[in-house]
CHARMM-style PDB file with segment names, atoms N, HN, CA, C and O in Angstrom:
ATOM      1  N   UNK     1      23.395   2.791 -10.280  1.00  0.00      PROA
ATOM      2  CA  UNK     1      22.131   3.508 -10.389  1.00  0.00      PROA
ATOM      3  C   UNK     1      22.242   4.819  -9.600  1.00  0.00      PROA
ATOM      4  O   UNK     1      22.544   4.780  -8.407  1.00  0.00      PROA
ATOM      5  N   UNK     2      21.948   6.270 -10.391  1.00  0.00      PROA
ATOM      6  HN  UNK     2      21.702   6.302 -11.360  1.00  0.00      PROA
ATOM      7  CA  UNK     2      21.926   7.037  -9.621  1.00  0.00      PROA
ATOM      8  C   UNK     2      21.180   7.114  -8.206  1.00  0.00      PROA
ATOM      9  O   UNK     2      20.288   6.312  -7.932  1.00  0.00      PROA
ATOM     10  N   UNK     3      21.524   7.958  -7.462  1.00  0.00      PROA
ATOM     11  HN  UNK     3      22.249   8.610  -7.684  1.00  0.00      PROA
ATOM     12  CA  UNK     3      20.637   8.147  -6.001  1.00  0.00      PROA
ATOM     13  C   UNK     3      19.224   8.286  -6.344  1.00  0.00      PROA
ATOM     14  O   UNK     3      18.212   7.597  -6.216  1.00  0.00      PROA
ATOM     15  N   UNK     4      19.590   9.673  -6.931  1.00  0.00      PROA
ATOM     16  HN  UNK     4      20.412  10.232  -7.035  1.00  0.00      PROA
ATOM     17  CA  UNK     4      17.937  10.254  -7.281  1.00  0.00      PROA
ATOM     18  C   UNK     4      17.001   8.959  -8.052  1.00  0.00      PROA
ATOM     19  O   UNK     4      15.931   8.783  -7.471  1.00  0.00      PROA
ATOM     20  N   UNK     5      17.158   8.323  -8.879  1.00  0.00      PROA
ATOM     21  HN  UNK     5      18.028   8.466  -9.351  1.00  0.00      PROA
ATOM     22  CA  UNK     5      16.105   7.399  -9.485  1.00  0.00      PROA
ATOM     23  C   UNK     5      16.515   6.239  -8.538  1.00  0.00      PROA
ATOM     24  O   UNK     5      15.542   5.485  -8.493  1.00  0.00      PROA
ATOM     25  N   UNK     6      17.138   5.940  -8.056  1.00  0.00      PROA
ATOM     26  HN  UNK     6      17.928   6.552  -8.093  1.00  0.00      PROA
ATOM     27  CA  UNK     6      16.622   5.200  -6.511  1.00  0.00      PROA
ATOM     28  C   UNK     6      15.688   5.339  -5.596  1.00  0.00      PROA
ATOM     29  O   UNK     6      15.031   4.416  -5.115  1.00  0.00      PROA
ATOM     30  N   UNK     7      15.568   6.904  -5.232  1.00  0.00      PROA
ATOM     31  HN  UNK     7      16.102   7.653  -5.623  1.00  0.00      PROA
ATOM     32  CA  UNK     7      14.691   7.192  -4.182  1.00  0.00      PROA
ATOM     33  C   UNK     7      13.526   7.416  -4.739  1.00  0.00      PROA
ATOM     34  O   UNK     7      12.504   7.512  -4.060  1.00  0.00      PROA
ATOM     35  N   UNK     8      13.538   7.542  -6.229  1.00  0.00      PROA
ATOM     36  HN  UNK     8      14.368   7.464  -6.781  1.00  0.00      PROA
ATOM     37  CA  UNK     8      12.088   7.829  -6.808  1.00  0.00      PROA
ATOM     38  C   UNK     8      11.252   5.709  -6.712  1.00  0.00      PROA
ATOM     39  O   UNK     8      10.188   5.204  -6.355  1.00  0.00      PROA
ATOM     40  N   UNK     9      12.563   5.221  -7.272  1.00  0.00      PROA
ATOM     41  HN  UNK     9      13.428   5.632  -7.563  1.00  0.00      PROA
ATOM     42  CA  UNK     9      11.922   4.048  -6.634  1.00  0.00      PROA
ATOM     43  C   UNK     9      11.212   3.042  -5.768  1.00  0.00      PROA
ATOM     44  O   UNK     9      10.428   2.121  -5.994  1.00  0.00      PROA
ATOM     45  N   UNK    10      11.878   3.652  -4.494  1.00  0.00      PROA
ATOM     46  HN  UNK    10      12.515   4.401  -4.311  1.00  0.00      PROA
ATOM     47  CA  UNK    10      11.298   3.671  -3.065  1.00  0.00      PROA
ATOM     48  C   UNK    10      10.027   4.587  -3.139  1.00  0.00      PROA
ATOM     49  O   UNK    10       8.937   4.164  -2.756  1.00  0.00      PROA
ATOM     50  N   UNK    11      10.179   5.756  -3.604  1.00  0.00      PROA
ATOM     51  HN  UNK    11      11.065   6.100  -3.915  1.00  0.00      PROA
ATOM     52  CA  UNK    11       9.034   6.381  -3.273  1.00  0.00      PROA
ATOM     53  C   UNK    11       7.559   6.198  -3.934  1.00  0.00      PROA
ATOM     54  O   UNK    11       6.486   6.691  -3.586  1.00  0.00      PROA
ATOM     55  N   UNK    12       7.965   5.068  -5.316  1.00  0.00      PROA
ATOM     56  HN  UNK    12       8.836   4.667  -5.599  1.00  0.00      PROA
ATOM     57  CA  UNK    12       6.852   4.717  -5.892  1.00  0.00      PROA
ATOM     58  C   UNK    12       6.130   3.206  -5.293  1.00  0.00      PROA
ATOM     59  O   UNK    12       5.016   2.708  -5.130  1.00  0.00      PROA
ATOM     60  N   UNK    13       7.425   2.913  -5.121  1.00  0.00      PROA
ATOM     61  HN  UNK    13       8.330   3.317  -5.253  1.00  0.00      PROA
ATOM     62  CA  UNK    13       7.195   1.020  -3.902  1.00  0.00      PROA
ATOM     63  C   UNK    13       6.142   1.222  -3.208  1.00  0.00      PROA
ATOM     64  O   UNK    13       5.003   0.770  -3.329  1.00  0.00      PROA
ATOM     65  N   UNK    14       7.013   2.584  -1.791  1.00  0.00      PROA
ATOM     66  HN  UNK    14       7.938   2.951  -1.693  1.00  0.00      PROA
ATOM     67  CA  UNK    14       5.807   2.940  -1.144  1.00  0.00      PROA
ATOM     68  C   UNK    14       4.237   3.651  -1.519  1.00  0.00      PROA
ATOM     69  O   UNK    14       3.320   3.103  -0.907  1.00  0.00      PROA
ATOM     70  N   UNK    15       3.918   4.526  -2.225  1.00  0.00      PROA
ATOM     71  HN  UNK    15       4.662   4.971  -2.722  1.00  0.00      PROA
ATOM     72  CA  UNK    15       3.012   4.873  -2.780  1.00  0.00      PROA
ATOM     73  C   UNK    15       1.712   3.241  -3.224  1.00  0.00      PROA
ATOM     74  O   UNK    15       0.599   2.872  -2.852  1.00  0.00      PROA
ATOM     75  N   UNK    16       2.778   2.763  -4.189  1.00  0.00      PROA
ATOM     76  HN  UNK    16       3.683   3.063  -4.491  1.00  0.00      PROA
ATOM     77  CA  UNK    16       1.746   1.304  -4.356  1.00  0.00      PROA
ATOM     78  C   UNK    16       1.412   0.540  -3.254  1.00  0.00      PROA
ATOM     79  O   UNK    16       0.371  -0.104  -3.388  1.00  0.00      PROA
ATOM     80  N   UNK    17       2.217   0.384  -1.805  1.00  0.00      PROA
ATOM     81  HN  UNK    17       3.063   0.907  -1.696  1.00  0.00      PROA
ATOM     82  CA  UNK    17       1.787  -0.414  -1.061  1.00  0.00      PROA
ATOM     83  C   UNK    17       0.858   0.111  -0.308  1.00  0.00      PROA
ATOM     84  O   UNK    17      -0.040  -0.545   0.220  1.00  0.00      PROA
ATOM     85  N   UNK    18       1.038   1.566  -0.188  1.00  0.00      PROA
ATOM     86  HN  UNK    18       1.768   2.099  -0.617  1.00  0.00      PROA
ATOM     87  CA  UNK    18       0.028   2.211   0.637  1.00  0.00      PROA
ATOM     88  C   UNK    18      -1.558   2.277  -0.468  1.00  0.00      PROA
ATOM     89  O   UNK    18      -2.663   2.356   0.067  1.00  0.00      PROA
ATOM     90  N   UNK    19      -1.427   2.237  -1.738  1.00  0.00      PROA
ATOM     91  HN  UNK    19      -0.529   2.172  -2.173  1.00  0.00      PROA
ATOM     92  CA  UNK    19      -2.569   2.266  -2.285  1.00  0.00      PROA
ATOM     93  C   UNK    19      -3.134   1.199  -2.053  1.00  0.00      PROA
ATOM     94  O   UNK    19      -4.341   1.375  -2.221  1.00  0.00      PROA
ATOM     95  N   UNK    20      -2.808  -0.333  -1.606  1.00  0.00      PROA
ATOM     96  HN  UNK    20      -1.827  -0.475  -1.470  1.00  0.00      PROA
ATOM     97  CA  UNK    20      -2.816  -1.062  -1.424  1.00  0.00      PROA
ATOM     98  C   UNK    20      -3.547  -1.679  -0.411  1.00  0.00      PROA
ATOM     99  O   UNK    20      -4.371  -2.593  -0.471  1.00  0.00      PROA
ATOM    100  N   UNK    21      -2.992  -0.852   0.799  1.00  0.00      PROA
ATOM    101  HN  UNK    21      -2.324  -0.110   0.848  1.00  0.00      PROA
ATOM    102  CA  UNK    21      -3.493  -1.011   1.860  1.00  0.00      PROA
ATOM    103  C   UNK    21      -4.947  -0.259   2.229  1.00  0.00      PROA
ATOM    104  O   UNK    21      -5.700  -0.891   2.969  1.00  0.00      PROA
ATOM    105  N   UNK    22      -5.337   0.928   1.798  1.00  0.00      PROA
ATOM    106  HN  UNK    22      -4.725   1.442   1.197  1.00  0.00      PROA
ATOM    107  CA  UNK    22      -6.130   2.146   0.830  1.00  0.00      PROA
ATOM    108  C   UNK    22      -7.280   1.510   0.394  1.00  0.00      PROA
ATOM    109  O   UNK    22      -8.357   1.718   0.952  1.00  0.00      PROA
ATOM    110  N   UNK    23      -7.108   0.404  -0.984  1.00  0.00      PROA
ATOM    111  HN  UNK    23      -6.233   0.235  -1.437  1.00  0.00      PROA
ATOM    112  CA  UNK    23      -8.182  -0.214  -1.242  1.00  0.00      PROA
ATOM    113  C   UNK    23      -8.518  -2.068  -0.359  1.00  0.00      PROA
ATOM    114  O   UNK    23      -9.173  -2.981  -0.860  1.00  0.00      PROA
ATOM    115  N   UNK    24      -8.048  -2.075   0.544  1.00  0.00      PROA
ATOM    116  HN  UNK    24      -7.515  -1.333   0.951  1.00  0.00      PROA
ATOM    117  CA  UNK    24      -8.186  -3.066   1.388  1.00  0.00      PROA
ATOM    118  C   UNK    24      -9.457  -2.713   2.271  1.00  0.00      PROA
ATOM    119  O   UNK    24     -10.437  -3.404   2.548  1.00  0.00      PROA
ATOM    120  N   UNK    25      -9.159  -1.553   2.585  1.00  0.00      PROA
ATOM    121  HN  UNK    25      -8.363  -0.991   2.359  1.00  0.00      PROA
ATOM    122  CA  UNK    25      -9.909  -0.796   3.370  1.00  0.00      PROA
ATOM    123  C   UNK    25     -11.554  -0.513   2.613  1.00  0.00      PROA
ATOM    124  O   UNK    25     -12.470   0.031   3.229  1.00  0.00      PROA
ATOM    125  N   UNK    26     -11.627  -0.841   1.665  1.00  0.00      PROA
ATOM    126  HN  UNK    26     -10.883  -1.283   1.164  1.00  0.00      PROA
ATOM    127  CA  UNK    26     -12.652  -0.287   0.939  1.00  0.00      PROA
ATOM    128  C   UNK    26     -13.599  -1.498   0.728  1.00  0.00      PROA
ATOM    129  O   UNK    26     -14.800  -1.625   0.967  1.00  0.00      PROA
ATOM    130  N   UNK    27     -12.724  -2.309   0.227  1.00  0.00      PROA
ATOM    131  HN  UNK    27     -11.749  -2.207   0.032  1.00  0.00      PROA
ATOM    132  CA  UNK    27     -13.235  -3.596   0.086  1.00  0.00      PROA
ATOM    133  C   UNK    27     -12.289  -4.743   1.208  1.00  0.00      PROA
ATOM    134  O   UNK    27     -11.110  -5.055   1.044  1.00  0.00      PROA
ATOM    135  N   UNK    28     -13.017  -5.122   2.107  1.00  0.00      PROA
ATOM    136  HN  UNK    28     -13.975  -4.868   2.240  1.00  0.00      PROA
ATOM    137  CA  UNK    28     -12.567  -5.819   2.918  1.00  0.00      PROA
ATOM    138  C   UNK    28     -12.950  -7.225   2.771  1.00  0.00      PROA
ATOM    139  O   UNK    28     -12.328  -8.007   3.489  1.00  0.00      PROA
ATOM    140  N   UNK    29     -13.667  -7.616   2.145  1.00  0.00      PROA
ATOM    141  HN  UNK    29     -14.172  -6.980   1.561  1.00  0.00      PROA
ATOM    142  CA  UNK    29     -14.110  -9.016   1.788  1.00  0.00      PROA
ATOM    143  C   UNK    29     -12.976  -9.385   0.597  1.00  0.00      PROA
ATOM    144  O   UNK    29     -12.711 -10.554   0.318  1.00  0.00      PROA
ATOM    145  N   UNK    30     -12.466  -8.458   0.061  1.00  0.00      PROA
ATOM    146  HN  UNK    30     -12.682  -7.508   0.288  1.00  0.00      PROA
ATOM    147  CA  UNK    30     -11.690  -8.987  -0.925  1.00  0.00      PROA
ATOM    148  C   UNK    30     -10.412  -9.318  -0.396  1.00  0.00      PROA
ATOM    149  O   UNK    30      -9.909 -10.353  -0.834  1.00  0.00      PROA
ATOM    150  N   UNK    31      -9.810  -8.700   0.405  1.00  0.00      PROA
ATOM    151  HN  UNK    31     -10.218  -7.860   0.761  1.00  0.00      PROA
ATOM    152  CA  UNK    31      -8.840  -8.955   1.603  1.00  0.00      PROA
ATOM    153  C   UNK    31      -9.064  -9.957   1.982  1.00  0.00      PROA
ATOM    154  O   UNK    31      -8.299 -10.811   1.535  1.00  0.00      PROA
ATOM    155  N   UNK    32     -10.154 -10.478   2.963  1.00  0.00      PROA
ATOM    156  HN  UNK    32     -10.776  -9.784   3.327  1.00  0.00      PROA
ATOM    157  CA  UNK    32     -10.174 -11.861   3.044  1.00  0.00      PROA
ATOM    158  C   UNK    32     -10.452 -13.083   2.524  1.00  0.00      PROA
ATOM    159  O   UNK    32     -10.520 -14.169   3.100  1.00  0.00      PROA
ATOM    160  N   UNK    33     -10.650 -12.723   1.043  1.00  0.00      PROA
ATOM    161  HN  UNK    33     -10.595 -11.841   0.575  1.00  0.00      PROA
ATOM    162  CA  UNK    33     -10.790 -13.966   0.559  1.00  0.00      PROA
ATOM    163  C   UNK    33      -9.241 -13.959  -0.342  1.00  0.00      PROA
ATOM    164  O   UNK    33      -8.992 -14.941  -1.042  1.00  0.00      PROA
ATOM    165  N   UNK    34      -8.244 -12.805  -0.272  1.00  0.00      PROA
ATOM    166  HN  UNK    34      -8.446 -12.008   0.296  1.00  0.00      PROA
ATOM    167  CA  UNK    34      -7.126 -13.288  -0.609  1.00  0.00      PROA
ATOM    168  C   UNK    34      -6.359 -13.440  -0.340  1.00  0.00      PROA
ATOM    169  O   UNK    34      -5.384 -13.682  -1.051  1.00  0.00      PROA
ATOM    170  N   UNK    35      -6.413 -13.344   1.486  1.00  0.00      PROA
ATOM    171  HN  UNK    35      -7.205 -13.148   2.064  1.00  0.00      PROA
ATOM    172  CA  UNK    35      -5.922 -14.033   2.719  1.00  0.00      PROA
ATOM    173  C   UNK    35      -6.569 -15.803   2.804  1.00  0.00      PROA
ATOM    174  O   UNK    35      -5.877 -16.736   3.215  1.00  0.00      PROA
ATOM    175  N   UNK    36      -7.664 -15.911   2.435  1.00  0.00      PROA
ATOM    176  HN  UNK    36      -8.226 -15.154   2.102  1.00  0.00      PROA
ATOM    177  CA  UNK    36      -7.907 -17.254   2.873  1.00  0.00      PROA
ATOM    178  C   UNK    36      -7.264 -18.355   1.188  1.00  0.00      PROA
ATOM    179  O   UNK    36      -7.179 -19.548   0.897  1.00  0.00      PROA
ATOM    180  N   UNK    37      -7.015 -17.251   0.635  1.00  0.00      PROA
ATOM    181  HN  UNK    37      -7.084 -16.281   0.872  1.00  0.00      PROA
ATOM    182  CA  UNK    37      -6.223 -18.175  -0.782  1.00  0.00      PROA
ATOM    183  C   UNK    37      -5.045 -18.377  -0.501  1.00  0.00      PROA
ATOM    184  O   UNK    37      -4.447 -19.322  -1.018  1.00  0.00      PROA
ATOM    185  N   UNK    38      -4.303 -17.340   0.585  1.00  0.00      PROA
ATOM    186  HN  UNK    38      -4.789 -16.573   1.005  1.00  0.00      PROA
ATOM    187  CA  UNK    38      -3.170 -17.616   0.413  1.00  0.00      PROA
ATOM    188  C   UNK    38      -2.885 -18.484   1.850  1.00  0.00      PROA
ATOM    189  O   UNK    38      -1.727 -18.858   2.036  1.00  0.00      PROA
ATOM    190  N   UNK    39      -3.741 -18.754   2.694  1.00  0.00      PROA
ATOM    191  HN  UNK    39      -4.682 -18.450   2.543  1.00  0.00      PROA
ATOM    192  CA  UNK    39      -3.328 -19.665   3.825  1.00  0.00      PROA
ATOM    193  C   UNK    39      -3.468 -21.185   3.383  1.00  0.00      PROA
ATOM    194  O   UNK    39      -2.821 -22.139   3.816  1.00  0.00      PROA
ATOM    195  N   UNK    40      -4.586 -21.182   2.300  1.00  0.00      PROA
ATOM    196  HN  UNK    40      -5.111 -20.407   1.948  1.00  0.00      PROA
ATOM    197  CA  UNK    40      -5.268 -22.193   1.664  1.00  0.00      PROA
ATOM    198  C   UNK    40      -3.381 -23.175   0.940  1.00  0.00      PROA
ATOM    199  O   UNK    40      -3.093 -24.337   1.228  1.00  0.00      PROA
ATOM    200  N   UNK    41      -2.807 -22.567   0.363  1.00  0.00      PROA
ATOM    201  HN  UNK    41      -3.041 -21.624   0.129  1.00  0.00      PROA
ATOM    202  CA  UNK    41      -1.181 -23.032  -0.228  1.00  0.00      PROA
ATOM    203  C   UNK    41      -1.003 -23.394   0.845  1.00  0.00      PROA
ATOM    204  O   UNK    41      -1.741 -24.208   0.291  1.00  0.00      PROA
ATOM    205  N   UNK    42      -0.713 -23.777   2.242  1.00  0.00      PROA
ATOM    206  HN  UNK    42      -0.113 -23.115   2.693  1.00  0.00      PROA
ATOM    207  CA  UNK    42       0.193 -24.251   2.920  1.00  0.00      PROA
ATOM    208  C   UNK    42      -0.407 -24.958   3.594  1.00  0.00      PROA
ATOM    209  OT1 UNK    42       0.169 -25.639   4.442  1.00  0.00      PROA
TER     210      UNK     42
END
């Protein structure tokens, strides 16, 4: 795989996780109820 469409890869990874984190912030009840789904599995 070239470099360049590697780093575009990374750079889209990051972009989504930070959008991620972005709308967590917005809606925070939704955060925790898909924190308490996922403690709920174990």
């Amino acid at each position: 795989m070239p470099v360049r469409i590697k780093q575009l890869l990374i750079a889209v990874a990051a972009a989504l996780i930070l959008a991620v984190a972005f709308a967590g912030y917005l809606q925070p009840a939704f955060v925790v109820d898909l924190a308490n789904r996922i403690i709920l599995c174990f």
